[in-house]
Structures are given as structure tokens and as C-alpha cells.
SEBALO-319626 format. One record per residue (C-alpha): chain; x, y, z; residue number from 1. Coordinates in steps of 0.1 Angstrom, whole numbers, padded with zeros to 4 digits. Layout:
(pt "A"; (X; Y; Z); NUM)
...
! end
This chain:
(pt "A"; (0542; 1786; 1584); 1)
(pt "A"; (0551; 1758; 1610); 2)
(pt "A"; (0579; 1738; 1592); 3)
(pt "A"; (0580; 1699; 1593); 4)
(pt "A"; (0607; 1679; 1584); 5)
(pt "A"; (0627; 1648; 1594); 6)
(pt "A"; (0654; 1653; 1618); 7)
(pt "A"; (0686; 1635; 1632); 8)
(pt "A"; (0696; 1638; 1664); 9)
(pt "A"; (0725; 1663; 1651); 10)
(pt "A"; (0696; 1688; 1650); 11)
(pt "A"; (0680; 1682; 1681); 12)
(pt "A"; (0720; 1686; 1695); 13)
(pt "A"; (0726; 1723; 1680); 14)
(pt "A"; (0693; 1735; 1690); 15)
(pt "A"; (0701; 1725; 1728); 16)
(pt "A"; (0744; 1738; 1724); 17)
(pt "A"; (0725; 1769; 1710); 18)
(pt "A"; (0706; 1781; 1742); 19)
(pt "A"; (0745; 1778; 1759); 20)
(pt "A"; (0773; 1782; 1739); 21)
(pt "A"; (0779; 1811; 1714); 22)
(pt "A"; (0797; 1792; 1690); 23)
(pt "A"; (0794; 1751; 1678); 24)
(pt "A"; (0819; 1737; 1666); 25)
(pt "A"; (0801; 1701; 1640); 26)
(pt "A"; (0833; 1680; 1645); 27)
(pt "A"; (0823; 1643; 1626); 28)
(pt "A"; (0825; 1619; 1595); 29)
(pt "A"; (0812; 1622; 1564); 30)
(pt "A"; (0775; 1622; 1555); 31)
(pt "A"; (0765; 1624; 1593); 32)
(pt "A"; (0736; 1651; 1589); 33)
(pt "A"; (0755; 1679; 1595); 34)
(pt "A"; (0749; 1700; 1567); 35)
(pt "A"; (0711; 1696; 1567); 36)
(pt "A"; (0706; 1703; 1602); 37)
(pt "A"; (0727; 1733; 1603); 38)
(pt "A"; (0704; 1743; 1578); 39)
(pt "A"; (0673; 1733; 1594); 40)
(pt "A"; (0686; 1748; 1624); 41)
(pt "A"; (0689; 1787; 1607); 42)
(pt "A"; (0655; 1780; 1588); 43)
(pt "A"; (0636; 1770; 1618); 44)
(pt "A"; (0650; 1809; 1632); 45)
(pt "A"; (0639; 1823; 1600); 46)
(pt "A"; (0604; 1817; 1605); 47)
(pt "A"; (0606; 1822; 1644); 48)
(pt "A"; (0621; 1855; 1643); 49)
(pt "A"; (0637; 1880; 1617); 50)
(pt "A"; (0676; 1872; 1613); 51)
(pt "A"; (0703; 1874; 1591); 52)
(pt "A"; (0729; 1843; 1581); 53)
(pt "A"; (0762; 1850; 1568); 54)
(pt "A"; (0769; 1814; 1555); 55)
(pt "A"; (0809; 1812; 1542); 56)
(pt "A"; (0836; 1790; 1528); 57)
(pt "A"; (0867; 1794; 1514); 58)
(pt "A"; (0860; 1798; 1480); 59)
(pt "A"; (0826; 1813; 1468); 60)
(pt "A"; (0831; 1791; 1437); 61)
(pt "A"; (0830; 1758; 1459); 62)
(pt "A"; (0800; 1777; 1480); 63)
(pt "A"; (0780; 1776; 1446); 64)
(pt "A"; (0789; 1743; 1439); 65)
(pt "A"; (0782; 1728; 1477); 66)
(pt "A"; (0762; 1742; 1496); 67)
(pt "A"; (0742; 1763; 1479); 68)
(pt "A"; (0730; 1732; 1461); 69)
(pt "A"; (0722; 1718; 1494); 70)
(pt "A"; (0701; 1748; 1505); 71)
(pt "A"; (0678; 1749; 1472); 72)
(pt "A"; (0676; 1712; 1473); 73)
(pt "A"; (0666; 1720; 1515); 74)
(pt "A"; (0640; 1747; 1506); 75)
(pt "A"; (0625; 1730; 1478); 76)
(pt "A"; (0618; 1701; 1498); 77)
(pt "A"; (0604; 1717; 1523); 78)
(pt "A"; (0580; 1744; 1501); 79)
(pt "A"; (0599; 1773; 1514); 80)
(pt "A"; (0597; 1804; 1491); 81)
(pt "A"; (0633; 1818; 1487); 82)
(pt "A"; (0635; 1853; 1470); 83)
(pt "A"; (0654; 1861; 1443); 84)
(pt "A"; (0651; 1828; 1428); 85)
(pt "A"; (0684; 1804; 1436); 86)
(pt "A"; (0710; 1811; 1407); 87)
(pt "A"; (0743; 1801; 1413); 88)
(pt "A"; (0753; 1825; 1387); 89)
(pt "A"; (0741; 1853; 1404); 90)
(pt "A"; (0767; 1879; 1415); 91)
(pt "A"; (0753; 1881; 1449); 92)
(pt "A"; (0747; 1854; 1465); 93)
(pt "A"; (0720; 1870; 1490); 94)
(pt "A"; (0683; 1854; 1495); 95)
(pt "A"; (0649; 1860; 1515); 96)
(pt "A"; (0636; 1833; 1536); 97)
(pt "A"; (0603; 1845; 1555); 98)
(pt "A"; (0622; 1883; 1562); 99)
(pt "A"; (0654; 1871; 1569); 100)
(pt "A"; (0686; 1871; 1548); 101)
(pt "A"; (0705; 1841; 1538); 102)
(pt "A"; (0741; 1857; 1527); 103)
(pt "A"; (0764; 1833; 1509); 104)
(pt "A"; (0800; 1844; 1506); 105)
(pt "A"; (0836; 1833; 1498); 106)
(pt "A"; (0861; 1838; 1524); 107)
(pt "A"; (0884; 1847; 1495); 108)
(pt "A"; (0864; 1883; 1490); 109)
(pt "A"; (0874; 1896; 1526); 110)
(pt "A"; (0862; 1933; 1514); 111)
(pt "A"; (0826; 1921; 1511); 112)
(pt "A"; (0825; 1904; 1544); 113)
(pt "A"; (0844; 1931; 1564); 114)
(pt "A"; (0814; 1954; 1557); 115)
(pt "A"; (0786; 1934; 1573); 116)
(pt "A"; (0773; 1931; 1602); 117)
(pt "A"; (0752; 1894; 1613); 118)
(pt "A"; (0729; 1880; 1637); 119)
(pt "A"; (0748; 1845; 1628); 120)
(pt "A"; (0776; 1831; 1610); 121)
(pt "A"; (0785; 1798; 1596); 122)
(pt "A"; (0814; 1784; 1580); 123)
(pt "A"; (0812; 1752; 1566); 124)
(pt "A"; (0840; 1734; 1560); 125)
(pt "A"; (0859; 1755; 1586); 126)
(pt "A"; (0893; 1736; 1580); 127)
(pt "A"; (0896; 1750; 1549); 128)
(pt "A"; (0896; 1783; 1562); 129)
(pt "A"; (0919; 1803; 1584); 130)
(pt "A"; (0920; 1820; 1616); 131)
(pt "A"; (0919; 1856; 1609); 132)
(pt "A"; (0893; 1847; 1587); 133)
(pt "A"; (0872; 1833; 1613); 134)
(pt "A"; (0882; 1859; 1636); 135)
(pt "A"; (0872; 1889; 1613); 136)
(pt "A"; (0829; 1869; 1613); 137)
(pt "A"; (0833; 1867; 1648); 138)
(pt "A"; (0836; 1905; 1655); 139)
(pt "A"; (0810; 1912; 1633); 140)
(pt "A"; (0782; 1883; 1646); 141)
(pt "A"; (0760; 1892; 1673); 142)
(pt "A"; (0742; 1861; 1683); 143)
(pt "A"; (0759; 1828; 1671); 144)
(pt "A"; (0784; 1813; 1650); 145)
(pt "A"; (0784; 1775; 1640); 146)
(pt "A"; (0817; 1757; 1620); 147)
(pt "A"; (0817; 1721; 1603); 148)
(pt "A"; (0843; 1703; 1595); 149)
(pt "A"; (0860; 1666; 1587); 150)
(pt "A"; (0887; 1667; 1609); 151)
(pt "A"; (0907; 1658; 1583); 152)
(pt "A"; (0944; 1672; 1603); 153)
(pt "A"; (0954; 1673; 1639); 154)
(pt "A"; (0965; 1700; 1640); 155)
(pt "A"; (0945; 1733; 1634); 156)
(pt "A"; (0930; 1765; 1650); 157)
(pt "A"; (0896; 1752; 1651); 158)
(pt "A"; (0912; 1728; 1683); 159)
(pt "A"; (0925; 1759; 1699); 160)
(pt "A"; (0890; 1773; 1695); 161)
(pt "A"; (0873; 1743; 1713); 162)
(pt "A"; (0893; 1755; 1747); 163)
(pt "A"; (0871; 1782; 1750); 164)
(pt "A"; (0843; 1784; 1776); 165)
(pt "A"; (0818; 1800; 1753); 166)
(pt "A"; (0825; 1770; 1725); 167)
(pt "A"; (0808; 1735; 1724); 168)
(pt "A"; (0818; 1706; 1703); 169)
(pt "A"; (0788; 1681; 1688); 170)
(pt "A"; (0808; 1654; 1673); 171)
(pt "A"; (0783; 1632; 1647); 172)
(pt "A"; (0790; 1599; 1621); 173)
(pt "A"; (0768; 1584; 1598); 174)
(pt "A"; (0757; 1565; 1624); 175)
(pt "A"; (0737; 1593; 1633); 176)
(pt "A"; (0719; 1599; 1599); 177)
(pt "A"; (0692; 1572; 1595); 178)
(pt "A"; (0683; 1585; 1562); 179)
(pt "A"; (0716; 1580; 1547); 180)
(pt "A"; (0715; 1557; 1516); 181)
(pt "A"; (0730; 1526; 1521); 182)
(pt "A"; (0757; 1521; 1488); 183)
(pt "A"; (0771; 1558; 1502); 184)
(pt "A"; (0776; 1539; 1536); 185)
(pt "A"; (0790; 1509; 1520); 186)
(pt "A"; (0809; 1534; 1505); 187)
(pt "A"; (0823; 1550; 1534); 188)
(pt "A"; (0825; 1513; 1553); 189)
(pt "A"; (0850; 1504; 1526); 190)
(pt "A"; (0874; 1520; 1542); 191)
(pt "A"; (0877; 1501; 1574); 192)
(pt "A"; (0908; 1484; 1576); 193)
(pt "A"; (0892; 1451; 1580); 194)
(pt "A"; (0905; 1420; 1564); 195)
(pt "A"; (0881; 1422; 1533); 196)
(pt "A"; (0888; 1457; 1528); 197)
(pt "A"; (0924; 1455; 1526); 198)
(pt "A"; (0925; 1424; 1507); 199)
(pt "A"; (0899; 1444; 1478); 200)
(pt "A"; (0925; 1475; 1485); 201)
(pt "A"; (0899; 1500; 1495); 202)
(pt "A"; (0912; 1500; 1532); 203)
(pt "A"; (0926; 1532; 1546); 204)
(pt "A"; (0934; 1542; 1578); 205)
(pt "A"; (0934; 1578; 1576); 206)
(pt "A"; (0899; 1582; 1554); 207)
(pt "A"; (0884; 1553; 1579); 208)
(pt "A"; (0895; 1577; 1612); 209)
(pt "A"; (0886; 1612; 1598); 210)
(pt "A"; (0855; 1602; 1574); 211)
(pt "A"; (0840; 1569; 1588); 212)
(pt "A"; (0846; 1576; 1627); 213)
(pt "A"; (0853; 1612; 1628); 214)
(pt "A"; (0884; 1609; 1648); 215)
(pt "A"; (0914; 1635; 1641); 216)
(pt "A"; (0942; 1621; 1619); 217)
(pt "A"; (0966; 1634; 1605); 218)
(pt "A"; (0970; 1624; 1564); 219)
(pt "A"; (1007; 1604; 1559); 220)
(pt "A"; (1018; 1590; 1528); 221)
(pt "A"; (1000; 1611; 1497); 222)
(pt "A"; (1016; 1600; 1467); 223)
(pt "A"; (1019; 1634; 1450); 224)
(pt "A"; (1037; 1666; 1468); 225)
(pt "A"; (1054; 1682; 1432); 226)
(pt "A"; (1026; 1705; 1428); 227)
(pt "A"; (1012; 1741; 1431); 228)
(pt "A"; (0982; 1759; 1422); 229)
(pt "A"; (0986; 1786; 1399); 230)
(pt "A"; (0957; 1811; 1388); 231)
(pt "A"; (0952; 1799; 1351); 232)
(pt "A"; (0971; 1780; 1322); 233)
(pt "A"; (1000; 1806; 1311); 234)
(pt "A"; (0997; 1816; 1276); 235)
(pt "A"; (1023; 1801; 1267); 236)
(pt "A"; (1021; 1768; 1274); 237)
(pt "A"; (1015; 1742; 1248); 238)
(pt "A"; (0985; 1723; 1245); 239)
(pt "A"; (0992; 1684; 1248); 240)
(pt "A"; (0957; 1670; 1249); 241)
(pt "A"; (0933; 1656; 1275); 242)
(pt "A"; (0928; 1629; 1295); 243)
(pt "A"; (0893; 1611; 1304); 244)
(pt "A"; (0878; 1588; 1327); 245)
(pt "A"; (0844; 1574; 1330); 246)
(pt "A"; (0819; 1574; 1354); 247)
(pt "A"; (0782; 1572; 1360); 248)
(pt "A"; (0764; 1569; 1391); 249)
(pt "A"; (0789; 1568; 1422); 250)
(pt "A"; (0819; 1575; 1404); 251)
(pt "A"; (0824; 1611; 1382); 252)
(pt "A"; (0828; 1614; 1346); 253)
(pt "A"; (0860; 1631; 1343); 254)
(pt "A"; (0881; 1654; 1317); 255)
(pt "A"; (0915; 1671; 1323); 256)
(pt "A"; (0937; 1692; 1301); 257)
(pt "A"; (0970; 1689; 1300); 258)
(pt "A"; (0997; 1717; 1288); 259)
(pt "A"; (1033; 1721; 1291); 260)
(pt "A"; (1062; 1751; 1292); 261)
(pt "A"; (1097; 1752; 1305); 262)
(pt "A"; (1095; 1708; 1309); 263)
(pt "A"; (1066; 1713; 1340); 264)
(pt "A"; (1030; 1703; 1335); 265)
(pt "A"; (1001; 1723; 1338); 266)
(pt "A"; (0965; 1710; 1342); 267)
(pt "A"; (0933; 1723; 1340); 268)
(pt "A"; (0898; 1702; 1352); 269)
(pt "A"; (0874; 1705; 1323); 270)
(pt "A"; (0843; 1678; 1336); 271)
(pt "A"; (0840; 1663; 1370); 272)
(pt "A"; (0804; 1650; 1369); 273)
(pt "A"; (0781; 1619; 1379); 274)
(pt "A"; (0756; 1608; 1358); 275)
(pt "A"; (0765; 1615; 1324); 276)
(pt "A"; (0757; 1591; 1296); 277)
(pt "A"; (0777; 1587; 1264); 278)
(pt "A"; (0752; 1615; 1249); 279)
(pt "A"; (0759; 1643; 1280); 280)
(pt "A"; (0796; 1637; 1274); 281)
(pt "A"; (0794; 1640; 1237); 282)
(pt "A"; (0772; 1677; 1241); 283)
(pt "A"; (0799; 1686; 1270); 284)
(pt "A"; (0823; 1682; 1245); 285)
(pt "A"; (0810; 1703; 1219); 286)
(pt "A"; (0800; 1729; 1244); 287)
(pt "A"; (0832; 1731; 1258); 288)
(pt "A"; (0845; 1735; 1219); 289)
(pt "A"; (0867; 1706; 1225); 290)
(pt "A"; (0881; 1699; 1186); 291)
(pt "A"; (0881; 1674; 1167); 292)
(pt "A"; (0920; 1673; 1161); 293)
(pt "A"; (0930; 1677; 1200); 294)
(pt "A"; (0937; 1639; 1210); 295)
(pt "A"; (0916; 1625; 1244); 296)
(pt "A"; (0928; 1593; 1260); 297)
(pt "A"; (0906; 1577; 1282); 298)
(pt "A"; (0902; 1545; 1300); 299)
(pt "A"; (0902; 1514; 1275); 300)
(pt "A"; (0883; 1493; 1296); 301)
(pt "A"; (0854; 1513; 1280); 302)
(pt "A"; (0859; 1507; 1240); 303)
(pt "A"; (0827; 1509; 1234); 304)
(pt "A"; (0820; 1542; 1251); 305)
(pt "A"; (0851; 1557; 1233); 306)
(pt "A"; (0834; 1546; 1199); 307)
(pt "A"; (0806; 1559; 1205); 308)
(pt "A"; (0824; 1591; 1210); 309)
(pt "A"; (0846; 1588; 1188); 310)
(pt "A"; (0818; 1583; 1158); 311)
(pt "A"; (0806; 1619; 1167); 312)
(pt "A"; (0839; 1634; 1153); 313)
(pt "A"; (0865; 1635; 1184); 314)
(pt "A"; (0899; 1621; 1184); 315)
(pt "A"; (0896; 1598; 1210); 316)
(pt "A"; (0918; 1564; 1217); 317)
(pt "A"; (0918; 1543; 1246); 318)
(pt "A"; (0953; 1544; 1266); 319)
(pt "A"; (0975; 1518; 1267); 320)
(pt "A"; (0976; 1498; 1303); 321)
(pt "A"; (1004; 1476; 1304); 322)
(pt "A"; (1014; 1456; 1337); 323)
(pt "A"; (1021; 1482; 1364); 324)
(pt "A"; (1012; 1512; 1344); 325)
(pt "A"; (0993; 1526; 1374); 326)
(pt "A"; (1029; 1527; 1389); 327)
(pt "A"; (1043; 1541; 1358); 328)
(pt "A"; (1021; 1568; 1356); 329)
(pt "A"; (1027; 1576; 1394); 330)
(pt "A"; (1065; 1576; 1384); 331)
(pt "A"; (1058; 1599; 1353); 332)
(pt "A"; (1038; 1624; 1368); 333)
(pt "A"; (1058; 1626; 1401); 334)
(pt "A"; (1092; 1634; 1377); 335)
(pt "A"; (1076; 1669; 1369); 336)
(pt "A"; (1067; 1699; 1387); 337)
(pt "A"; (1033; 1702; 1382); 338)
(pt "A"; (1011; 1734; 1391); 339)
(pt "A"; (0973; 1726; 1383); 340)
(pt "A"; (0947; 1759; 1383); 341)
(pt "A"; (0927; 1776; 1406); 342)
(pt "A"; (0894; 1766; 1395); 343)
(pt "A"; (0903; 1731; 1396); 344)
(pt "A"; (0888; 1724; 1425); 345)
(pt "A"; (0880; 1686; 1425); 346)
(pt "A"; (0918; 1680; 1410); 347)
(pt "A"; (0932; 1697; 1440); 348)
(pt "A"; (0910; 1674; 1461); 349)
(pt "A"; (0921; 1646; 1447); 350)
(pt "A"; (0957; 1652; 1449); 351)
(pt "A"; (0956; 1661; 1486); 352)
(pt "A"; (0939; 1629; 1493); 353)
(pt "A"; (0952; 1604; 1473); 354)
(pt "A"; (0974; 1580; 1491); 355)
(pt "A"; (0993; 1548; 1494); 356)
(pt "A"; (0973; 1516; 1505); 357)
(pt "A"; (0987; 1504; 1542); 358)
(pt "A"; (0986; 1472; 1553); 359)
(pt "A"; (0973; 1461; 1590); 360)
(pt "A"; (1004; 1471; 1609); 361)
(pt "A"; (0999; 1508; 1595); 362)
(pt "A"; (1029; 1502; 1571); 363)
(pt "A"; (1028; 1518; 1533); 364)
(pt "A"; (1025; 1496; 1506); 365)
(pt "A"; (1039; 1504; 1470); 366)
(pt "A"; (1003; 1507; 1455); 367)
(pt "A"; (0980; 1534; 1459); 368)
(pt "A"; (0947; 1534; 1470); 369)
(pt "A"; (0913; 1529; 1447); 370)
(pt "A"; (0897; 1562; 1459); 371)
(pt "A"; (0901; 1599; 1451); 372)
(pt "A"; (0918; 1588; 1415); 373)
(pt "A"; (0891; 1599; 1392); 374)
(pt "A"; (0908; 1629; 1375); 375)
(pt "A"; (0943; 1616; 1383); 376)
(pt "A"; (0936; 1588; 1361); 377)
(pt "A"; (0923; 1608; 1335); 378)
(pt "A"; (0961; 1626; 1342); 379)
(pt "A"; (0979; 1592; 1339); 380)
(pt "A"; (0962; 1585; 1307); 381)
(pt "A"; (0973; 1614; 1287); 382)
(pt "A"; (1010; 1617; 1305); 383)
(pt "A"; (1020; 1582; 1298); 384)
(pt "A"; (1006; 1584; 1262); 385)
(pt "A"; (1020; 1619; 1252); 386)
(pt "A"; (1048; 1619; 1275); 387)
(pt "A"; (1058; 1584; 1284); 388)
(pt "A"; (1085; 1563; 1279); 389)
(pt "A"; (1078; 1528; 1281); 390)
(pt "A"; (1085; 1489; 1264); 391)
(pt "A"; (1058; 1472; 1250); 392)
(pt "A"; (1041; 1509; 1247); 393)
(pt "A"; (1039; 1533; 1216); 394)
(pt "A"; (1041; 1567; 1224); 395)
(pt "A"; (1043; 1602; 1209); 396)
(pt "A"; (1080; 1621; 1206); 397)
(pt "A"; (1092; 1654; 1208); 398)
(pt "A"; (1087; 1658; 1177); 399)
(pt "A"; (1048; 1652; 1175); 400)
(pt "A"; (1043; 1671; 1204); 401)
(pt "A"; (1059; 1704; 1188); 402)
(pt "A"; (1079; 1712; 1218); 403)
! end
């Protein structure tokens, strides 16, 4: 089967680096092609020659909910047959592509990757990861490894790595994707501290460097460091109620529980998803077993999407936003320890990301910036309406809360 397909130049790159170096390091921005042409890359092999791919990240859960997407949306595109068919709740995440294997695996189930033996290895997201990690694949890959990554810190072992003779670095933007839709470059332009940008306070310096010109930076000024990830909500912790915010086509849908023992705060992500209309959110709901006694606040700038939730039987109110109450929230939330769970994957994202807005010397302002907020509104909502303390807002006391 000869494959066709459109390629970027990032392609073309790790074909040529391949024939020289054993291991390429996809150093860029966001949305620059690596992904897909890493991909292309292994499944052009796979109908060349017999191989195996051990494909890792961190965590298998964020493999099944990244990449493995990307490679059945790849295959299906292109008419490949992949056997078994792609289940992301599979146990084993191994496929067939033309005779060779496609293994997908979690860096955080070392046992299972300790055991096998590759022609190539790839770690995507490689920043996530660690060193021994990286170091374990290595001794067990014959031909090739290849690791992308936002270089989202300066300092890492992936820049040690990149000393080495046998290593070659392929740095890539979205300048280099020419199929790249133009509202996610918009998107990804916003943050270019330009004059427009920061007067409409999407500018930021750091996201700009690492995600818009793939430079190495290193992240200053996050607004929330009182927080811990723990493996699940302890049982117990009382259940205060959720918080929501909506979305639809860029932006996520988003609900978050919120519990609390011994005065900290404990949060669990319950939806993090585009494209859900009033109706999706309303079956989520009722799939998840949310009740209709446990209180939701969401974003009161959409009254009539909290009616129309509210009229299929949840206990749904839109919080109160007084002046400054995104401050206030900040201020709430950041006077408790807060530990937030394991599968909370887009949460933890969130928090590690979102920052205070800069102005054009470089110098942090006392508002934080509009991106990477989507759950931690949803988290403002609820604290400042179960938990808060504020004039000219009613809230909920000790008392109602049962604790």
C-alpha cells in the first residue's frame, strides 16, 4: 500500500535527522505539525519494513486521551487498517499496522515497559517525563528514539540530552503547519505581547515564548502554588457542591467537585469538554448521577443555559460576580491548602499555567490572565458561594454546610 498524505516540512526534517542521528529531539510551539509527522514518520516504516513502536507518556490515562486520539483520527484518514480495533478502554494498548506493532504505554507502569524490547521509541511530551525514565527506553531501543516537547522550562534533562553527538534537535512553530486552522492561530497569536493584546489582556510573555515561538522560558508568576495532588477524594471529606463553566466550540464545558476536611479543599474534575450543547450537559449530568439536591454554581452570564438545566431537575444557580470577584476568588482559594486528584488532569494543567497578566516592561500586574481558567472558574464559583465571605454577597454558613 504506498501511503499519500499531506506533509509539513517537520516531516520531511525527521526523515532526513533519522538517516544520522539516533535520537530527535521535536523542540517547538504549539500546533506546529509535530504530532502528525512523528506519526507519519513511524507509519511510513510500518509499511516499508516490519517494526515495533513503543509510543509513551507520562500517564497512560493522558496517552488515551491525547495521542491515541490523534493516531485513530491519523489512520482513519489515511484508510490504514489497525488491528484490534482502537478502544481507549482496552487494557492493552497494543495495535497492528501492516505487521508491525504500535505499543502505547504510561510511563507511570515502569514494570510493563522494563520487559520489552523495541525497534523505536517515542515519548511525546518528553518534559513531562523524567530521566531514568527516558533512560530505562533507551536501553531497550535498537534503532531510534524520537521526544516532543513545548519547552515549557529552561531547565531540564532533555537540554542535557541535546549535548550529545548521536542527538539532533528539529525545532518547528506554527509557522511550519500550513494546514493549521486559522481561529487556533489567532488563538495562539493572542498571546503576543503586542499593544492590542495587552490592552484585551490576553498578552503573555511566557505562553507567547514557549507556545507561539518555541523559545525556552521559564514560567514566573502563577497565581496558585497551595496545592498537591492526592490519589482520590478521602472518604471523609464533605461534599460542598460543584462548580460549572460553559463552553462550546474553543473554550471547554467544565464541572468541578468541591469537598472539604480538616479546613483544606479537595477537588475533583468531573467534565472538561468542547462542544457540548445544553442537552450533552444535561445527559452528562444524569450519567454522572449528579443529584438533584447537590447545588452547581455556574457562570451567570449564561441564565438561560442554567434554566434550561435547571428545568430538567438540577439545583443549579448562577454565582454571584460582584466588582473584583475574580480577585476575590483568587484571594479565597489561595487562603487554603488545596490538594486536587490524580485523574484531574486538565485541573492540574490549568493550575500550572495560570498566571498573572504582565505589562510591556515584563512587570506583573494584579490581574490574571484570560487563558487556562476554565475549570478554575468553575472552582471560583462554588468557593466564593459556599465558602466566601463578602459585602453585597449572600453566602452559605457553617451551619448549611454541615461542617
Amino acid at each position: 500500500m504506498h501511503l499519500k498524505f499531506q506533509a509539513t516540512g517537520v516531516y520531511d526534517d525527521t526523515v532526513l535527522a533519522s538517516e544520522k542521528y539516533k535520537i530527535i529531539c521535536h523542540e517547538g510551539g504549539s500546533r506546529s505539525s509535530k504530532t502528525w509527522s512523528i506519526f507519519h514518520f513511524f507509519l511510513v516504516k510500518a509499511h516499508q519494513e516490519k517494526i515495533s513502536v513503543t509510543i509513551a507518556r507520562d500517564k497512560l490515562s493522558w496517552i488515551k486521551s491525547t495521542i491515541l486520539l490523534d493516531f485513530k483520527e491519523i489512520t482513519e484518514e489515511l484508510g490504514i487498517t489497525v488491528t484490534p480495533e482502537i478502544n481507549i478502554n482496552r487494557q492493552e494498548q497494543v495495535y497492528i499496522v501492516n505487521g508491525s506493532e504500535f505499543a502505547f504505554y504510561g510511563l507511570d507502569y515502569p514494570e510493563k515497559l522494563h520487559g520489552r524490547k523495541q525497534d523505536w521509541s517515542w515519548i511525546n511530551e518528553a518534559m513531562e517525563a523524567n530521566k531514568k525514565s527516558f533512560e530505562q527506553l533507551e536501553l531497550r531501543t535498537a534503532k531510534g528514539l524520537i521526544l516532543d516537547y513545548n519547552p515549557a522550562n529552561d531547565e531540564h534533562w532533555v537540554f542535557d540530552l541535546q549535548k550529545r553527538d548521536d542527538v539532533t534537535t528539529i525545532k518547528s512553530t506554527m509557522l511550519d503547519n500550513p494546514f493549521l486552522e486559522e481561529t487556533i492561530k489567532n488563538k495562539i497569536r493572542s498571546y503576543e505581547p503586542t499593544p492590542e493584546n495587552i490592552a484585551r489582556g490576553t498578552a503573555d510573555n511566557y505562553m507567547w515564548e514557549v507556545y507561539g515561538l518555541g523559545n525556552k522560558a521559564r514560567l514566573e508568576g502563577v497565581v496558585f502554588n497551595n496545592w498537591d495532588i492526592v490519589e482520590e477524594i478521602p472518604e471523609n471529606a464533605k461534599f460542598i457542591g460543584y462548580g460549572m463553566d460553559f463552553g462550546y466550540s474553543n473554550d471547554p464545558t467544565t464541572l468541578v467537585g468541591l469537598y472539604m476536611m480538616d479546613n483544606e479543599l479537595y477537588w475533583d474534575e468531573i467534565i472538561y469538554e468542547t462542544g457540548l450543547l445544553n442537552t450533552d450537559i444535561v445527559q452528562k449530568l444524569k450519567e454522572l448521577k449528579v443529584l438533584g439536591t447537590e447545588i452547581i454554581y455556574a457562570d451567570s452570564a449564561e441564565p438561560k443555559s442554567i434554566e434550561e438545566i435547571r428545568r430538567h431537575g438540577f439545583y443549579i444557580r448562577g454565582a454571584d460576580k460582584g466588582q473584583d470577584s475574580i480577585k476575590f476568588g483568587i484571594n479565597l482559594l489561595k487562603g487554603y491548602r488545596m490538594h486536587i486528584t490524580k485523574r484531574s488532569q486538565n485541573l492540574e494543567r490549568e493550575l500550572r499555567k495560570y498566571k498573572w497578566a504582565e505589562d510591556k516592561t515584563g512587570r506583573a500586574l494584579n490581574v490574571p490572565v484570560d487563558a487556562n481558567n476554565h475549570i478554575i472558574d468553575g472552582m471560583r464559583y462554588i468557593a466564593m458561594m459556599k465558602l466566601g465571605k463578602k459585602q453585597g454577597i449572600t453566602f452559605f454558613n457553617k451551619a448549611e454546610l454541615g461542617i
